[in-house]
N, C-alpha and C positions, 0 to 999 in steps of 0.2 A: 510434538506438533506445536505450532507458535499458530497465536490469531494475531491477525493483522487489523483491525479497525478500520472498516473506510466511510461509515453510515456521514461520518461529522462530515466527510467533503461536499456532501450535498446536502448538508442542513446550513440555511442562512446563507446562501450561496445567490453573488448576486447576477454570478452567470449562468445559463440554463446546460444542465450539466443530463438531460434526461432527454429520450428519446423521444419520438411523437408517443409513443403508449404512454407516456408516464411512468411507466413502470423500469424498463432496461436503460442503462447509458447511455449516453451518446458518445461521438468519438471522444470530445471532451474529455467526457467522465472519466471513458475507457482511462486515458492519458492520464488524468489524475490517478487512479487506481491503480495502475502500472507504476508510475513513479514512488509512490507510499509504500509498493511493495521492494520495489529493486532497493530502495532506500531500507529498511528491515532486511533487507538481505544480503547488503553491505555487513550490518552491524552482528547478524548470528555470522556470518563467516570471521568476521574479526575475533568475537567471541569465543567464537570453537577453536581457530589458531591459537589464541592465549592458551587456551586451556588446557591445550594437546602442547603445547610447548612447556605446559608447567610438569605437565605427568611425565616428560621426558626425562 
């Protein structure tokens, strides 16, 4: 299991990245949060192809 970090998108952020609660995303966010991950998910698949090409 990999953690993904995403707290820092919404710390010091000068656009409003939160829903009316305060509390859940907003599309924004959502979108940031998505991108940070697809991006981590690029990089274990790169990963794991090296690795599985090395065992070969």
């Amino acid at each position: 299991m990999e953690y993904i970090p995403t707290s820092d998108l919404f710390s010091d952020s000068d656009i409003e990245l939160l829903a009316d609660d305060y509390f859940h995303p907003n599309t924004t966010g959502y979108k940031l949060m998505a991108k940070r991950i697809l991006e981590n998910m690029e990089e274990v698949s790169v990963e794991q192809e090296v690795m599985n090409k090395d065992v070969e």
